[in-house]
C-alpha positions in Angstrom: -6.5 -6.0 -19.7 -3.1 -5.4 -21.3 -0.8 -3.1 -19.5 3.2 -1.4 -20.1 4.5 -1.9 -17.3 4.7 -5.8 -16.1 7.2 -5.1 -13.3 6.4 -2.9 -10.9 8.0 -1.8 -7.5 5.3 -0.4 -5.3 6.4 2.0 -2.4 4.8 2.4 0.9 5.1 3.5 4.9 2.9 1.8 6.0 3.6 -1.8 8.2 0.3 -2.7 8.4 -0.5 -2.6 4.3 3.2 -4.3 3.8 1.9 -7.0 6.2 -1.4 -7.5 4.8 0.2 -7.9 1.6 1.9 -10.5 2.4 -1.5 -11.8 3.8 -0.2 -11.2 7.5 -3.3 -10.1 9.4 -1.6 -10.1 12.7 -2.5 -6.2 13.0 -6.2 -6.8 13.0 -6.2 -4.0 10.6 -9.5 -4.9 8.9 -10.5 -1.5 8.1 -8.0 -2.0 5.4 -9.2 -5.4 4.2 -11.4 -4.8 1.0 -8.1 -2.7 0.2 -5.8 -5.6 0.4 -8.2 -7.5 -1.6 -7.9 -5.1 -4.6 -4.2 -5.2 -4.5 -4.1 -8.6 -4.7 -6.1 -8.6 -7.2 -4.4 -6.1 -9.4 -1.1 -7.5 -9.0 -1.9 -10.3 -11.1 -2.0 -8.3 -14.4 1.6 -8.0 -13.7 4.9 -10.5 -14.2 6.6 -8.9 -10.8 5.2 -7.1 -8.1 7.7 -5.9 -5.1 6.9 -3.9 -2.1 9.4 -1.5 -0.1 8.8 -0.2 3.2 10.0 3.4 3.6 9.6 4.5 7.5 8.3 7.9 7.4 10.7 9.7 8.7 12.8 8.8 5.8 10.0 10.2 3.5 8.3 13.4 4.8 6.5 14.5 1.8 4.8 11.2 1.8 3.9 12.0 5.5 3.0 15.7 5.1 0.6 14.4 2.0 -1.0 11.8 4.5 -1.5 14.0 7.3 -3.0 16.2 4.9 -5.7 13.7 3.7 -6.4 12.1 6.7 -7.5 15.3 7.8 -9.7 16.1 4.8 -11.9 12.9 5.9 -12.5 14.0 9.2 -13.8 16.9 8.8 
């Protein structure tokens, strides 16, 4: 698979994915496991991978958007 982009900067608010990224299981988030797997795995098609923490506060459309889904799969 050939893609564009072979640096990428991936953005999230979430602690417990950055930690599982960096293979940090310390959480016991396993509900999130088969997800951390595919990331893994599709962050070797790239050269450079880096991943920001942004606390939610600081980002409240990210949060609003969140809240919003969440709430779509329990219903």
């Amino acid at each position: 698979m050939s893609l564009r982009h072979r640096k990428v900067m991936m953005k999230t608010d979430s602690l417990a994915l950055k930690s599982g990224i960096a293979e940090n299981y310390g959480n016991r988030a396993w509900s999130i496991l088969p997800i951390l797997l595919e990331i893994r795995r599709m962050e070797s098609l790239f050269d450079s991978v880096e991943w920001c923490w942004i606390p939610r506060s600081k980002n409240r459309v990210a949060h609003l958007a969140a809240s919003i889904g969440i709430g779509a799969v329990h219903r």
